[in-house]
mmCIF file as Biopython writes it, N, C-alpha, C and O atoms, coordinates in Angstrom:
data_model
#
loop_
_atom_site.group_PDB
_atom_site.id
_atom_site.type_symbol
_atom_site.label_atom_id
_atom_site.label_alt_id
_atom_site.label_comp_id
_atom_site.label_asym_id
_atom_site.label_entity_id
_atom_site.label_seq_id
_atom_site.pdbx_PDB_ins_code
_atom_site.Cartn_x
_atom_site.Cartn_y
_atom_site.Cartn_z
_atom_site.occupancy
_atom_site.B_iso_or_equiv
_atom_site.auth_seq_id
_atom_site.auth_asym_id
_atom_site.pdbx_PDB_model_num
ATOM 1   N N  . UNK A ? 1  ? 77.942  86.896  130.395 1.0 0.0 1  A 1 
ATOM 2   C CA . UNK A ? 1  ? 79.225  87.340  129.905 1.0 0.0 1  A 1 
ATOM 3   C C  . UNK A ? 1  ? 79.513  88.734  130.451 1.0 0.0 1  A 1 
ATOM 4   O O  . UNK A ? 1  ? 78.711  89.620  130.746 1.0 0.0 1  A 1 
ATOM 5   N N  . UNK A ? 2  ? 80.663  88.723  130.507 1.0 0.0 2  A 1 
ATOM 6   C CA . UNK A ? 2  ? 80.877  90.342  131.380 1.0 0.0 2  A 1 
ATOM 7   C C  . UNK A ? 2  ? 81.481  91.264  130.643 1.0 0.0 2  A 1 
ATOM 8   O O  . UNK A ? 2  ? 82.192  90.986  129.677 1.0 0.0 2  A 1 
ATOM 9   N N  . UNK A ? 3  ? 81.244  92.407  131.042 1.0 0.0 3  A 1 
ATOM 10  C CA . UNK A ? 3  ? 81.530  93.847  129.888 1.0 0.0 3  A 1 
ATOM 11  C C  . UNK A ? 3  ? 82.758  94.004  130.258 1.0 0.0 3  A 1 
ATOM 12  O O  . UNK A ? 3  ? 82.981  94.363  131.414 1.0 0.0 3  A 1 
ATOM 13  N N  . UNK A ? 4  ? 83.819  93.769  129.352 1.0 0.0 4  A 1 
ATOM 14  C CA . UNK A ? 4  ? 84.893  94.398  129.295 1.0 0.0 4  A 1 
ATOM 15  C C  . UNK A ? 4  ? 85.938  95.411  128.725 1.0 0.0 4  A 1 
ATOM 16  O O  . UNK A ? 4  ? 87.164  95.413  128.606 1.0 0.0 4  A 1 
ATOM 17  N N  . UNK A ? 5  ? 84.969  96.230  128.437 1.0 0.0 5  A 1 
ATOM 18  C CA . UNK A ? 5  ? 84.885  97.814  127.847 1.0 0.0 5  A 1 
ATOM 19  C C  . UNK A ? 5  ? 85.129  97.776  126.501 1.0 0.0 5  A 1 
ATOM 20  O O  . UNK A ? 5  ? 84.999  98.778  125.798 1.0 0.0 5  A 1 
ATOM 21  N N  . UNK A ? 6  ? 85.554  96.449  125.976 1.0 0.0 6  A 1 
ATOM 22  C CA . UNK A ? 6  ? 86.394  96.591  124.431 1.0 0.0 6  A 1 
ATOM 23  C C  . UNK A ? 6  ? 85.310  96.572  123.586 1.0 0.0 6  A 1 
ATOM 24  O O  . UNK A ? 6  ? 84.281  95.940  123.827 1.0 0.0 6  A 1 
ATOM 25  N N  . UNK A ? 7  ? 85.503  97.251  122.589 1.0 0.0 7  A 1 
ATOM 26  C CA . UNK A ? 7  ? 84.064  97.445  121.327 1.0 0.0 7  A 1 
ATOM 27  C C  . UNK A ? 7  ? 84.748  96.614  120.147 1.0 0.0 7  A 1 
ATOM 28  O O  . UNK A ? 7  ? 85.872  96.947  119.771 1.0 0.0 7  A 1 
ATOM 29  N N  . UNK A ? 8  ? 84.280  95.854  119.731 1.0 0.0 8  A 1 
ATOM 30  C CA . UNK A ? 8  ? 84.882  95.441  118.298 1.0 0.0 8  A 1 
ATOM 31  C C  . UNK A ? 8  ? 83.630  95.773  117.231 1.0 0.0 8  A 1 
ATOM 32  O O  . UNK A ? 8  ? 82.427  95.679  117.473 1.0 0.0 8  A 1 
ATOM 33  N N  . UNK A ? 9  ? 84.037  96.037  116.435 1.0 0.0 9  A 1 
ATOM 34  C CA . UNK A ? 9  ? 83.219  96.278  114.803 1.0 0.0 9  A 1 
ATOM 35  C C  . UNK A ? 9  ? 82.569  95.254  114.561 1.0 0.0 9  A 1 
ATOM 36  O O  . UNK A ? 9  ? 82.976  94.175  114.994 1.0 0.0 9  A 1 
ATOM 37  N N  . UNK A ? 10 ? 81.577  95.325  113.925 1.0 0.0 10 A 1 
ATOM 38  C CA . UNK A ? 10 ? 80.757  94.475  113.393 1.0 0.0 10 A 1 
ATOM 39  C C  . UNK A ? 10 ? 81.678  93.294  112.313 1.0 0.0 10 A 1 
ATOM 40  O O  . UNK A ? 10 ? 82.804  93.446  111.840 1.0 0.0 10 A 1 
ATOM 41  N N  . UNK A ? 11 ? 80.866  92.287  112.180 1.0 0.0 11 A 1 
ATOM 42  C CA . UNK A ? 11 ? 81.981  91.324  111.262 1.0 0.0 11 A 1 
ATOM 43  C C  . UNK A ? 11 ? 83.340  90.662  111.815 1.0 0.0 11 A 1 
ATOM 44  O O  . UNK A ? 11 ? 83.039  90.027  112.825 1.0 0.0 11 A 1 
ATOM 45  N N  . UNK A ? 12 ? 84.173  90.602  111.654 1.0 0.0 12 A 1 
ATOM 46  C CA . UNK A ? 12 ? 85.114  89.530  111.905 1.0 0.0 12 A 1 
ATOM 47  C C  . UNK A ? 12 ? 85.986  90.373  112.810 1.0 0.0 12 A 1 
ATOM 48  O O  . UNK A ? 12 ? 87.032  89.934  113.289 1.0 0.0 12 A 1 
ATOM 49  N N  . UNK A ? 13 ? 85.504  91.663  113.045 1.0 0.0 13 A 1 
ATOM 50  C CA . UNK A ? 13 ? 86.489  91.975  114.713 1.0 0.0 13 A 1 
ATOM 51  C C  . UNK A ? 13 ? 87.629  92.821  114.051 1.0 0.0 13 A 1 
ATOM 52  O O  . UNK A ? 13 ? 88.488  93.226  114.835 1.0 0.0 13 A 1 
ATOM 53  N N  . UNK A ? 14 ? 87.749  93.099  112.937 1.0 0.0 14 A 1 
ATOM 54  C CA . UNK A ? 14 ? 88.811  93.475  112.319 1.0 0.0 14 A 1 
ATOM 55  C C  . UNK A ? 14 ? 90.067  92.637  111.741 1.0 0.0 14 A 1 
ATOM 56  O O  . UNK A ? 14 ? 91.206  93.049  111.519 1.0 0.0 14 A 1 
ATOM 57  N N  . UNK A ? 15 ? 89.498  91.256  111.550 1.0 0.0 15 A 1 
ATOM 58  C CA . UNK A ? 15 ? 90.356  90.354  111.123 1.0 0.0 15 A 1 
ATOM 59  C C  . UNK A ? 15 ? 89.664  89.581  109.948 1.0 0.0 15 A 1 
ATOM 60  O O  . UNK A ? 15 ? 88.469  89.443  109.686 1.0 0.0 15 A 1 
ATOM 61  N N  . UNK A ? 16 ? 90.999  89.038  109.208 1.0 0.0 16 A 1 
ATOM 62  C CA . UNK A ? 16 ? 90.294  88.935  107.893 1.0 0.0 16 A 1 
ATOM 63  C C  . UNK A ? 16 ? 90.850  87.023  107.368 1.0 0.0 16 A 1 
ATOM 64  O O  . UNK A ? 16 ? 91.904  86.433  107.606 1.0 0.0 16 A 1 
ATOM 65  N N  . UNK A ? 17 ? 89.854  86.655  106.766 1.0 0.0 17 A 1 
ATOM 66  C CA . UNK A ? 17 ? 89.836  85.251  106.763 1.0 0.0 17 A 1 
ATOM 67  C C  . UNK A ? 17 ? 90.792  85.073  105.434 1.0 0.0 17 A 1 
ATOM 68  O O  . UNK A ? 17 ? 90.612  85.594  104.333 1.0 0.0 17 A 1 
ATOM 69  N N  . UNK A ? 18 ? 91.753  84.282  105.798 1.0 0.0 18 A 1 
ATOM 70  C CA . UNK A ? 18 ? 92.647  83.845  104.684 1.0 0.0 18 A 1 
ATOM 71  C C  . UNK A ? 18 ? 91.675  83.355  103.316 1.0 0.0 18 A 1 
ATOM 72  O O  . UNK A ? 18 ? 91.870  83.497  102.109 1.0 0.0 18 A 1 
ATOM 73  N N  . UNK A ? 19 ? 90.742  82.829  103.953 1.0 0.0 19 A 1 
ATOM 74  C CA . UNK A ? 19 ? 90.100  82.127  102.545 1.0 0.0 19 A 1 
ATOM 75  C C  . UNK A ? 19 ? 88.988  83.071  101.282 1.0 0.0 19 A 1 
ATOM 76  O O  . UNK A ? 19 ? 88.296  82.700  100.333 1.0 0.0 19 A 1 
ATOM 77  N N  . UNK A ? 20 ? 89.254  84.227  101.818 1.0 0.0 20 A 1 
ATOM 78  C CA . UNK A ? 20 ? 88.140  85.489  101.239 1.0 0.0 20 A 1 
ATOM 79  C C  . UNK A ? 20 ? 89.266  86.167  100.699 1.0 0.0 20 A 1 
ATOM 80  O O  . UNK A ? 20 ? 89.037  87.375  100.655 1.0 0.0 20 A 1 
ATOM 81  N N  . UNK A ? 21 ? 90.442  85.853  100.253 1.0 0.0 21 A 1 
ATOM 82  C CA . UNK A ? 21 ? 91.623  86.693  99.280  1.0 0.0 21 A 1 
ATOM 83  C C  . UNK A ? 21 ? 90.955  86.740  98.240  1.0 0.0 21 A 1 
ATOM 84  O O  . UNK A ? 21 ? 90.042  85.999  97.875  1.0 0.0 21 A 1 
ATOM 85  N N  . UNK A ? 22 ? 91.483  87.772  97.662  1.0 0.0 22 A 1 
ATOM 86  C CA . UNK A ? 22 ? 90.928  87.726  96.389  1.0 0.0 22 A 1 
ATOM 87  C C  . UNK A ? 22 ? 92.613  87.266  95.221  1.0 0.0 22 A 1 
ATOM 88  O O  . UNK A ? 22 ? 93.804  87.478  95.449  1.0 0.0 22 A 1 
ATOM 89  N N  . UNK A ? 23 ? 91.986  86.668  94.149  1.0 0.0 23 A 1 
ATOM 90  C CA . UNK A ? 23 ? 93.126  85.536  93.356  1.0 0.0 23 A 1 
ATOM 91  C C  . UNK A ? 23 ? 93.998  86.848  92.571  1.0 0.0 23 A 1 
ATOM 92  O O  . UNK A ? 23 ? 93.457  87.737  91.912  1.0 0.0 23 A 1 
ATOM 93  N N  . UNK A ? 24 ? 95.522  86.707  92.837  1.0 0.0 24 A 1 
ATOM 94  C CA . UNK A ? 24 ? 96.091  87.907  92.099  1.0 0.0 24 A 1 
ATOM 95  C C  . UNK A ? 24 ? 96.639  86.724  91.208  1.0 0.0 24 A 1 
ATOM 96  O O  . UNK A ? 24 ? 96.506  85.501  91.164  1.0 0.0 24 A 1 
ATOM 97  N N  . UNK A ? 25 ? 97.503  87.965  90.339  1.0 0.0 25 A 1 
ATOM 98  C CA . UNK A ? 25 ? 98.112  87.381  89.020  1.0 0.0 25 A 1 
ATOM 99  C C  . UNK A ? 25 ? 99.565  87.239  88.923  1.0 0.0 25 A 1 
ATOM 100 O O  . UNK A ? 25 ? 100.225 86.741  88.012  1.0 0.0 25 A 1 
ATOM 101 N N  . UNK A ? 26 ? 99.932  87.748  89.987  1.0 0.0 26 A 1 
ATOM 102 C CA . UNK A ? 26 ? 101.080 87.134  90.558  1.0 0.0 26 A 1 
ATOM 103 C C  . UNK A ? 26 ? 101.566 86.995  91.580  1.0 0.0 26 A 1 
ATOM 104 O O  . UNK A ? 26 ? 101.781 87.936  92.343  1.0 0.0 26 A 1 
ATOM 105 N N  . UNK A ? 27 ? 101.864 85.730  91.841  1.0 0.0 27 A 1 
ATOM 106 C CA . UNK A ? 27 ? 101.986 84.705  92.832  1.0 0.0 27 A 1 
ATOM 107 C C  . UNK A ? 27 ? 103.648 84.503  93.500  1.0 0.0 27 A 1 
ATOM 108 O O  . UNK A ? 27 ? 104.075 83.357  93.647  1.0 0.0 27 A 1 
ATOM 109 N N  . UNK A ? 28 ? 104.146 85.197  93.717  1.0 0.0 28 A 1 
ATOM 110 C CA . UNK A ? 28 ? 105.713 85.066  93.982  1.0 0.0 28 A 1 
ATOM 111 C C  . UNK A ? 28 ? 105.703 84.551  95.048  1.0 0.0 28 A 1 
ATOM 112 O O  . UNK A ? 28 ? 104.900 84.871  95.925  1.0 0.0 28 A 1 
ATOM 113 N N  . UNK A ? 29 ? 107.021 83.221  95.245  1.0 0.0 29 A 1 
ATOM 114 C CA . UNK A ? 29 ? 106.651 82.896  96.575  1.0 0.0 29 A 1 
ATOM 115 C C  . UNK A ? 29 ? 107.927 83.777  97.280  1.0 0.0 29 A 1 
ATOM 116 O O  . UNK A ? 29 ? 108.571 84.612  96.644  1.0 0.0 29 A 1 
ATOM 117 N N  . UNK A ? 30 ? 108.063 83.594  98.059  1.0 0.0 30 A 1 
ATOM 118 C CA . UNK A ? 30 ? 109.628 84.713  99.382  1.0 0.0 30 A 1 
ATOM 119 C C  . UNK A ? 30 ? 110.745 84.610  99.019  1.0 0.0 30 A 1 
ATOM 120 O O  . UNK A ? 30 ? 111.599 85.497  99.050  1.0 0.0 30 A 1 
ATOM 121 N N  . UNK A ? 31 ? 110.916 83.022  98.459  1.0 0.0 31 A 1 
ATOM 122 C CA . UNK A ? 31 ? 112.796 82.815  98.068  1.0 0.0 31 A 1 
ATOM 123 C C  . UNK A ? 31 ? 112.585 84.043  96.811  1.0 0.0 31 A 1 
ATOM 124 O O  . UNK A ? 31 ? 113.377 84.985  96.823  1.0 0.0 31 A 1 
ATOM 125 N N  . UNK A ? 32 ? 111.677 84.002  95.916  1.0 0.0 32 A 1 
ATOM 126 C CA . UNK A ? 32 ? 111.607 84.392  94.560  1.0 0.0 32 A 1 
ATOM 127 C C  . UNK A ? 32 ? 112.136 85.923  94.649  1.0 0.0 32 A 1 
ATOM 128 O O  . UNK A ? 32 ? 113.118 86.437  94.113  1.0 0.0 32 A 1 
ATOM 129 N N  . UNK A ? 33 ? 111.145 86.480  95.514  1.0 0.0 33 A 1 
ATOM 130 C CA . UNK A ? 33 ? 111.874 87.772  96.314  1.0 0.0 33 A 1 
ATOM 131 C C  . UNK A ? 33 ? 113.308 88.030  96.429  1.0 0.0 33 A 1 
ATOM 132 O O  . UNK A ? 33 ? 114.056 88.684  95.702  1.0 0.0 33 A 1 
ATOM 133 N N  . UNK A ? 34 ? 113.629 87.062  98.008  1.0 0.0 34 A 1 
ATOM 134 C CA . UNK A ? 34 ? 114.832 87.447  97.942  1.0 0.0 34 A 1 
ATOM 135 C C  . UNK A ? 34 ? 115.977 87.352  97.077  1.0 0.0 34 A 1 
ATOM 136 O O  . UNK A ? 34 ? 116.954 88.101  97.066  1.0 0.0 34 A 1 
ATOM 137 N N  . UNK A ? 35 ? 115.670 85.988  96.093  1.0 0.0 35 A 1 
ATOM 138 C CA . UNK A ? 35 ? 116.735 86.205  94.964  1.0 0.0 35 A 1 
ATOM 139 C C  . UNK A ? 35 ? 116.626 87.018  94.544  1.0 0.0 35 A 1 
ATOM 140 O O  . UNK A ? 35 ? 117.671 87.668  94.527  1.0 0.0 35 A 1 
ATOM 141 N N  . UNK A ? 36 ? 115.683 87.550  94.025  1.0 0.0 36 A 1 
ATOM 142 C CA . UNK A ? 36 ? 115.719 89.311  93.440  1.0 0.0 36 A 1 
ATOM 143 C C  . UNK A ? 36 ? 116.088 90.482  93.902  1.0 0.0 36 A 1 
ATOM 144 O O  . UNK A ? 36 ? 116.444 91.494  93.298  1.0 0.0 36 A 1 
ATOM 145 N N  . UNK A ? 37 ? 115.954 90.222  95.228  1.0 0.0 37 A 1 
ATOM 146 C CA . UNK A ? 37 ? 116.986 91.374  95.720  1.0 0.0 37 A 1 
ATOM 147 C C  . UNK A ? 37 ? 118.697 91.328  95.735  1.0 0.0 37 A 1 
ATOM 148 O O  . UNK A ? 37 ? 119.447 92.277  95.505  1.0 0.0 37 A 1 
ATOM 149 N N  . UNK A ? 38 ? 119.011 90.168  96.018  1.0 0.0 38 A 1 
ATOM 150 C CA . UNK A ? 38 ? 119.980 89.534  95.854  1.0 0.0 38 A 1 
ATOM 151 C C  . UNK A ? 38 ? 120.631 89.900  94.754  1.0 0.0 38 A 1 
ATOM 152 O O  . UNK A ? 38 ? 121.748 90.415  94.711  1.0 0.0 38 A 1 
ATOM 153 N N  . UNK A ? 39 ? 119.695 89.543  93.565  1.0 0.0 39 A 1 
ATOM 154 C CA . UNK A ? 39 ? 120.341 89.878  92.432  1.0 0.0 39 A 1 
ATOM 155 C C  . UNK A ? 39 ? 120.525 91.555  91.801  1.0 0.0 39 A 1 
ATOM 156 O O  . UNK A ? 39 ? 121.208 92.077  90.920  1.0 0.0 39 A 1 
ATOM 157 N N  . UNK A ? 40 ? 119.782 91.894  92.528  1.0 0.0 40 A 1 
ATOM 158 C CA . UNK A ? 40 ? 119.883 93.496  92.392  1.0 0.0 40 A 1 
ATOM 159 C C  . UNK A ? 40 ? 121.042 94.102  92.899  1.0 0.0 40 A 1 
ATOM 160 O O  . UNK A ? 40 ? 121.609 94.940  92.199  1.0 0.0 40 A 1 
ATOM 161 N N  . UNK A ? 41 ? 121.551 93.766  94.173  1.0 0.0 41 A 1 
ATOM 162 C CA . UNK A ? 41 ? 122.612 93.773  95.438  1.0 0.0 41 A 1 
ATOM 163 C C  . UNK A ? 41 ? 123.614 93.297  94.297  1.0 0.0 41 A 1 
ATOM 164 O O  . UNK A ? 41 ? 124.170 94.214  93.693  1.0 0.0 41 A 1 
ATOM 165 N N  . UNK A ? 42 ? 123.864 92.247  93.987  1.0 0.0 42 A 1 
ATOM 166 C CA . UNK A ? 42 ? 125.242 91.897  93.321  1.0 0.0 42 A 1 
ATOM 167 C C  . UNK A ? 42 ? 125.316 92.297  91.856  1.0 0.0 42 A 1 
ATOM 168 O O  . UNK A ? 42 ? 126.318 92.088  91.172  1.0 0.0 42 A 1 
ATOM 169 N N  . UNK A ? 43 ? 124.090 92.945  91.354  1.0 0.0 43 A 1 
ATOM 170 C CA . UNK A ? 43 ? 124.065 93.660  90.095  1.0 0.0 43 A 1 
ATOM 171 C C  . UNK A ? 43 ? 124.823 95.361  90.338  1.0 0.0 43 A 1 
ATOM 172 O O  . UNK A ? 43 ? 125.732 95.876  89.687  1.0 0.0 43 A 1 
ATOM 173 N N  . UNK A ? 44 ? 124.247 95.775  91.208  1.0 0.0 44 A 1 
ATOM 174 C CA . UNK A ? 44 ? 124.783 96.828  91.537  1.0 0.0 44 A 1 
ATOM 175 C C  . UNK A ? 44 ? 125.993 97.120  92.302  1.0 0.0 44 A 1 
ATOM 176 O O  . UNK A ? 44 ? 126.244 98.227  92.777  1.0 0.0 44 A 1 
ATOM 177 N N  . UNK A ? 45 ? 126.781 96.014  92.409  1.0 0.0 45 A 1 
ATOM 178 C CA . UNK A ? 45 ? 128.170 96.117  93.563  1.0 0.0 45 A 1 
ATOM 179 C C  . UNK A ? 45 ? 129.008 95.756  92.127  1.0 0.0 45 A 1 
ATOM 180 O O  . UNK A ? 45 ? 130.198 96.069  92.075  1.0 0.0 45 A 1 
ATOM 181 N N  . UNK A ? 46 ? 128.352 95.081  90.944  1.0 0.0 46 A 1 
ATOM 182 C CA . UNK A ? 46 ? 129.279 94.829  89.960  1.0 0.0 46 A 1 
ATOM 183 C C  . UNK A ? 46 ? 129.509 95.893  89.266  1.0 0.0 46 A 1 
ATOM 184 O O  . UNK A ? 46 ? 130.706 96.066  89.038  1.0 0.0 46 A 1 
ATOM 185 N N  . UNK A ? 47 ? 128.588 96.913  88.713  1.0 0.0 47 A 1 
ATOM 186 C CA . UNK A ? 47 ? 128.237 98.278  88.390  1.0 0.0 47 A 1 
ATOM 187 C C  . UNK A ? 47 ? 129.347 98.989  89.254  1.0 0.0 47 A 1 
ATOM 188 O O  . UNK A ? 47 ? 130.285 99.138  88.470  1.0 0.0 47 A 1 
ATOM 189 N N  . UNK A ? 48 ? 129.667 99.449  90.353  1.0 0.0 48 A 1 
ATOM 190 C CA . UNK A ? 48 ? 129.957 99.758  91.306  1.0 0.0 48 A 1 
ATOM 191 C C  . UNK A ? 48 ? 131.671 99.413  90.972  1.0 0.0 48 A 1 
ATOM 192 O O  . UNK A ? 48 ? 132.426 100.338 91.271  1.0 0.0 48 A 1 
ATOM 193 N N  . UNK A ? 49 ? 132.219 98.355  90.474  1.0 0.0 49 A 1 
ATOM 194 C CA . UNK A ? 49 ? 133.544 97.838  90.668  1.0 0.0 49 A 1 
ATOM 195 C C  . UNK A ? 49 ? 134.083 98.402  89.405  1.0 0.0 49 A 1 
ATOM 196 O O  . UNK A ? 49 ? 135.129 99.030  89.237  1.0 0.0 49 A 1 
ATOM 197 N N  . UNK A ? 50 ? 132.784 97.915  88.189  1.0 0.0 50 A 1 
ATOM 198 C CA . UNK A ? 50 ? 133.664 98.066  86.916  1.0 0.0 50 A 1 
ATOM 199 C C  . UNK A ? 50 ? 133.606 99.096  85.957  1.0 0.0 50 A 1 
ATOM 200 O O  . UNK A ? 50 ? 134.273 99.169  84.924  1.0 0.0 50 A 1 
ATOM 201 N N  . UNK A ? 51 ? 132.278 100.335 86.614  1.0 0.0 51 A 1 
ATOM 202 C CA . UNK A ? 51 ? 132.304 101.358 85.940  1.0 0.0 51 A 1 
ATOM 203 C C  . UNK A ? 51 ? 132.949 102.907 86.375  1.0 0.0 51 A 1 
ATOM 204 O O  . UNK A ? 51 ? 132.759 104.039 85.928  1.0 0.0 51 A 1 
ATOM 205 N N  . UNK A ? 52 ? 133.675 102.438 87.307  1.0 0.0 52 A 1 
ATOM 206 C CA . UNK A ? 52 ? 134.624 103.258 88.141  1.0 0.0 52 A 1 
ATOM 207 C C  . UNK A ? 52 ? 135.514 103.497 87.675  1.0 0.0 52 A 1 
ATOM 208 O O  . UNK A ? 52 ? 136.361 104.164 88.268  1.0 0.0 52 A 1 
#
């Protein structure tokens, strides 16, 4: 094999195995997100119209 100057770290190279997550307690999936921003966005444009 030939030296090609690159050093990687011991262990996985600096990459990390999906299956070694550790379990959180909340689980949001992306839509869940963006409705929430969403709803923040049209919470605050309503704020915006009617407390003016």
């Amino acid at each position: 094999m030939a030296n090609t100057g690159v050093n990687l770290p011991g262990g996985f190279g600096g990459l990390m195995r999906f299956g070694e997550e550790y379990p959180s307690k909340f689980n949001l999936k992306p839509m869940h997100v963006i409705l929430f921003v969403i709803f923040i966005i049209l919470f605050r444009i309503f704020l915006a119209i009617f407390l003016h």
